[in-house]
C-alpha positions in Angstrom: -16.8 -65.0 -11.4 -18.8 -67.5 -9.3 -22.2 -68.9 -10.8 -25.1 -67.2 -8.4 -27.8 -69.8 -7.7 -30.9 -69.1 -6.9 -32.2 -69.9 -3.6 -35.9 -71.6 -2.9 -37.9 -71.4 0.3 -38.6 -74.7 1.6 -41.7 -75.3 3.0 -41.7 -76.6 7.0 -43.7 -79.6 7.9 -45.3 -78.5 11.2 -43.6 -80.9 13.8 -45.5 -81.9 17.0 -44.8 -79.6 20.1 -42.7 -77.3 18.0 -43.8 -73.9 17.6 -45.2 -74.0 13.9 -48.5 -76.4 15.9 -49.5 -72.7 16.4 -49.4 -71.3 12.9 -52.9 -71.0 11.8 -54.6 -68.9 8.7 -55.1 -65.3 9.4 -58.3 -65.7 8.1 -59.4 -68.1 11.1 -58.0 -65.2 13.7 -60.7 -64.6 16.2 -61.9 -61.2 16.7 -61.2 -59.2 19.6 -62.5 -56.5 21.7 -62.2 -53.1 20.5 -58.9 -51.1 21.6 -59.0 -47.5 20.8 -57.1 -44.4 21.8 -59.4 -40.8 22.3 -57.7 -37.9 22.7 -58.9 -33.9 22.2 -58.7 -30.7 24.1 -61.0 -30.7 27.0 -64.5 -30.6 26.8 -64.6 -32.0 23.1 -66.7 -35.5 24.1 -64.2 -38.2 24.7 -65.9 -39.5 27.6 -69.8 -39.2 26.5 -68.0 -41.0 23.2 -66.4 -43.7 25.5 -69.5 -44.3 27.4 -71.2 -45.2 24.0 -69.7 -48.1 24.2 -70.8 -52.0 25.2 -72.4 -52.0 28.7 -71.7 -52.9 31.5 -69.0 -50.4 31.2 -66.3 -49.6 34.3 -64.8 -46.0 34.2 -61.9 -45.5 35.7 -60.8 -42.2 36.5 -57.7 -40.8 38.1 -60.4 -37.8 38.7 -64.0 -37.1 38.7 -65.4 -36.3 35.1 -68.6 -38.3 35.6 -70.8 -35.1 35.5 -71.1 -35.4 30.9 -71.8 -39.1 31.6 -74.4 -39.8 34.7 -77.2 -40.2 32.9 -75.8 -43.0 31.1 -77.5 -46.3 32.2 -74.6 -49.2 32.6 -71.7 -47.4 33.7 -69.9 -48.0 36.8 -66.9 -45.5 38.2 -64.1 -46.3 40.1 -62.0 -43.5 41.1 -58.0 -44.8 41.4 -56.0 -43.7 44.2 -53.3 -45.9 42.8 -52.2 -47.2 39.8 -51.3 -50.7 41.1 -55.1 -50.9 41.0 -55.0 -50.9 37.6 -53.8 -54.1 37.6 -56.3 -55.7 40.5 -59.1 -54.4 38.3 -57.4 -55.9 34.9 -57.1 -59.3 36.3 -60.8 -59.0 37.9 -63.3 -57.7 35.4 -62.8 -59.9 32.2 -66.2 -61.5 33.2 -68.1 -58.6 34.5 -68.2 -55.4 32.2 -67.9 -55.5 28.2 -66.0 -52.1 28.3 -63.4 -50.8 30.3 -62.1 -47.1 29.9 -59.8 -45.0 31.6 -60.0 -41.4 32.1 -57.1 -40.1 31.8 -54.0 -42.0 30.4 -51.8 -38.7 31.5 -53.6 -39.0 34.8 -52.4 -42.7 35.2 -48.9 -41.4 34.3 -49.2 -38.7 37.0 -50.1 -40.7 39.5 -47.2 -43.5 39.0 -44.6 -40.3 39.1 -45.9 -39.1 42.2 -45.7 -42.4 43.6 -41.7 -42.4 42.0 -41.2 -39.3 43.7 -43.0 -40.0 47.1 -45.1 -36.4 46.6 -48.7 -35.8 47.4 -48.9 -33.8 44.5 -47.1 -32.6 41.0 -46.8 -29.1 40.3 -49.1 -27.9 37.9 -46.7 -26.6 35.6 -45.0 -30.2 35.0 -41.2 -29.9 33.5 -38.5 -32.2 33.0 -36.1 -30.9 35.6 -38.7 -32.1 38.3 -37.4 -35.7 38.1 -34.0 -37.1 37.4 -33.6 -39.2 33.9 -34.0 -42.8 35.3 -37.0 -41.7 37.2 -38.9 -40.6 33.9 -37.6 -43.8 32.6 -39.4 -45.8 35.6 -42.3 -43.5 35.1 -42.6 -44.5 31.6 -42.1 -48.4 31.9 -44.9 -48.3 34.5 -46.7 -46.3 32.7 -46.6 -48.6 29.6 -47.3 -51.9 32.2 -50.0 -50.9 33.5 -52.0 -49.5 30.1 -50.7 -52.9 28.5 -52.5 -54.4 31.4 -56.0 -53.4 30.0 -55.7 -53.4 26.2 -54.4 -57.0 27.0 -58.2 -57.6 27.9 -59.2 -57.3 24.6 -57.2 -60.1 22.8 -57.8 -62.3 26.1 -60.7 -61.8 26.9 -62.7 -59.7 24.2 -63.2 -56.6 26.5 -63.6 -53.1 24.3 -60.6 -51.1 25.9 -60.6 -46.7 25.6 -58.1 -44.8 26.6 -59.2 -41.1 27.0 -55.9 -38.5 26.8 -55.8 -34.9 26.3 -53.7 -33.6 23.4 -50.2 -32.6 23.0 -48.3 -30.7 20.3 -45.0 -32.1 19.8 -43.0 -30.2 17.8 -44.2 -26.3 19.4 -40.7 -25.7 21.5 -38.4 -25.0 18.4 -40.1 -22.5 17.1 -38.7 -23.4 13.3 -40.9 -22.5 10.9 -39.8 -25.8 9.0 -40.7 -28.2 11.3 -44.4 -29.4 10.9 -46.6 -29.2 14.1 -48.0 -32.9 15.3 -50.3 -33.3 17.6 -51.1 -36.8 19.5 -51.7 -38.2 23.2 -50.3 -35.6 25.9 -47.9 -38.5 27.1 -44.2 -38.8 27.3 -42.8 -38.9 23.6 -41.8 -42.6 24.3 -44.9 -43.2 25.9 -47.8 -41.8 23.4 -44.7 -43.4 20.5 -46.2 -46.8 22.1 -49.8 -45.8 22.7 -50.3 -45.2 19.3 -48.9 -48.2 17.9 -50.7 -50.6 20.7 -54.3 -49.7 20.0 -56.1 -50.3 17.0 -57.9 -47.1 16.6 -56.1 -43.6 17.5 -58.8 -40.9 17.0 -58.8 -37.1 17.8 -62.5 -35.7 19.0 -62.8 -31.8 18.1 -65.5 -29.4 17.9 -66.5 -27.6 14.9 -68.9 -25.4 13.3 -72.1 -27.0 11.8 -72.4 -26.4 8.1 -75.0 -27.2 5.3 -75.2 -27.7 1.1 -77.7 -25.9 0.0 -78.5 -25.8 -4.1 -78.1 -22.6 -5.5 -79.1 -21.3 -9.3 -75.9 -19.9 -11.2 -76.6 -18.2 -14.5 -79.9 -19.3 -14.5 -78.5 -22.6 -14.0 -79.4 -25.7 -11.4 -76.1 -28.0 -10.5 -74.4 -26.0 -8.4 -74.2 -26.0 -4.1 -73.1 -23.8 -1.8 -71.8 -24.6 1.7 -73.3 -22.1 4.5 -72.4 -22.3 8.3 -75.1 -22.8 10.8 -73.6 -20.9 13.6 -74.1 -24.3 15.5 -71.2 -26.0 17.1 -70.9 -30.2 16.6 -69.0 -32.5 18.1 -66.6 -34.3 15.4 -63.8 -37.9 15.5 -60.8 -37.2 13.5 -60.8 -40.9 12.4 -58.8 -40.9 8.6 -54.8 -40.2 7.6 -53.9 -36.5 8.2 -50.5 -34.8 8.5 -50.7 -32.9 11.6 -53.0 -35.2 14.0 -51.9 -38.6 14.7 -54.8 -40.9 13.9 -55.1 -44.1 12.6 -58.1 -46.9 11.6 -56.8 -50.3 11.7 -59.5 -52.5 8.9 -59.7 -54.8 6.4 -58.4 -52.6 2.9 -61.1 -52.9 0.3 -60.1 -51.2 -3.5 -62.2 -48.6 -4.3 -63.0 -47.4 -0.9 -62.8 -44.2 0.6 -62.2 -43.8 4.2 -63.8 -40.5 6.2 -61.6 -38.3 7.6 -64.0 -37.4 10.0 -67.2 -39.0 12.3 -69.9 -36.5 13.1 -71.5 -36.8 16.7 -69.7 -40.1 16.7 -70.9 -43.0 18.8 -70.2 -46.4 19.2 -72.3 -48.0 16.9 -70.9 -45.2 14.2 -67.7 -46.7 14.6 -67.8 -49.9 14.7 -69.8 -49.8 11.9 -67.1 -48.1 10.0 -65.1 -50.9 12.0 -67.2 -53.5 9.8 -66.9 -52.3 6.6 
């Protein structure tokens, strides 16, 4: 039987002009603008939450949803009439606004499939049969260029990037009562697959019913609480681990910590607070 020696990693003198010149301690990594996901229902805050952010802030839209948010001081809106100006505004604002947020990603990916399709407009009822295999496939590269295109700001250029989607459930056509419903960015599978992993911070907003701890007696006893609903409805971020929404928090991992599951009337500062930690 042959002898099995062990192997030892040799370390790699950094040669000049080679490719180690830029390995550098991940400590020393500068920090970057903030690039986060928001998606929720309709009418659940993503783009009061998005307008939160650092200003001068650019909104772009693929429609006008700028009634929540005109009272907010900073914010500048430019509706798109197509996506190729996505890119003219990504390689024009890197010294003009601190945020940029778009509003809607599934708008975005609309508009680049009527633009595949040479149509005015989709029909409202969207289905697969509307557009032949390689044309989604198109649809969904462009797609992915031109969001890459902005969350590229914030590593070059230290611009806070949102992207505001509705929701989707994904696994609601089979109908199995063994398959787990999860819900994420109402983009192609492929599409939202990528979203999720490209930005830092994948949140869910929601609305929920306020409710309060209030100390009760039991026995004659003080300790105990009791949790009573206020009738009044607040607006939540779905920011910590759960089985069924597709979130996730990108931070430094301290022991002993406990991450929220959830952000009441979240804001900016909230989160990059919780950003901080």
């Amino acid at each position: 039987m042959p002898k099995v020696t062990k192997q030892s990693t040799k370390k790699t003198a950094k040669s000049s002009g080679g490719v180690l010149d830029n390995v550098v301690p991940i400590e020393d990594m500068a920090s970057t603008g903030v690039k986060m996901c928001l998606y929720g229902r309709g009418k659940t805050g993503k783009t009061s939450l998005a307008c939160t952010f650092p200003k001068p802030l650019l909104l772009l839209g693929t429609e006008d949803g700028t009634k929540s948010v005109r009272s907010c001081k900073g914010v500048d809106f430019l509706r798109l009439s197509a996506s190729s100006q996505v890119d003219e505004v990504a390689s024009a604002i890197a010294d003009t606004y601190k945020t940029v947020v778009l509003d809607t990603a599934g708008g975005l990916q609309d508009m680049i499939m009527k633009e595949i399709l040479g149509l005015d407009d989709l029909p409202v009822e969207k289905s697969w049969g509307m557009a032949g295999r390689e044309q989604w496939q198109s649809c969904g590269v462009q797609t992915k260029e031109r969001l890459r295109a902005l969350l590229d700001l914030a590593d070059t250029s230290g611009v806070n990037v949102v992207i505001i989607a509705h929701e989707r459930n994904f696994n609601d056509e089979g109908g199995s009562e063994l398959i787990f419903p999860t819900v994420g960015v109402a983009l192609t599978p492929s599409t939202a697959g990528w979203l999720n992993g490209a930005c830092d911070y994948l949140c869910q907003t929601f609305l929920r019913e306020q409710t309060t701890t209030k100390a009760v007696k039991v026995a004659g006893k003080e300790g105990a609480t009791m949790t009573q609903r206020t009738g009044r409805v607040e607006y939540a971020l779905r920011v910590g681990p759960h089985p069924i929404y597709m979130t996730g928090f990108r931070r430094v991992h301290v022991e002993g910590e406990v991450m929220p599951d959830v952000l009441v009337n979240p804001t900016y500062e909230k989160i990059k607070e919780l950003i901080d930690q």
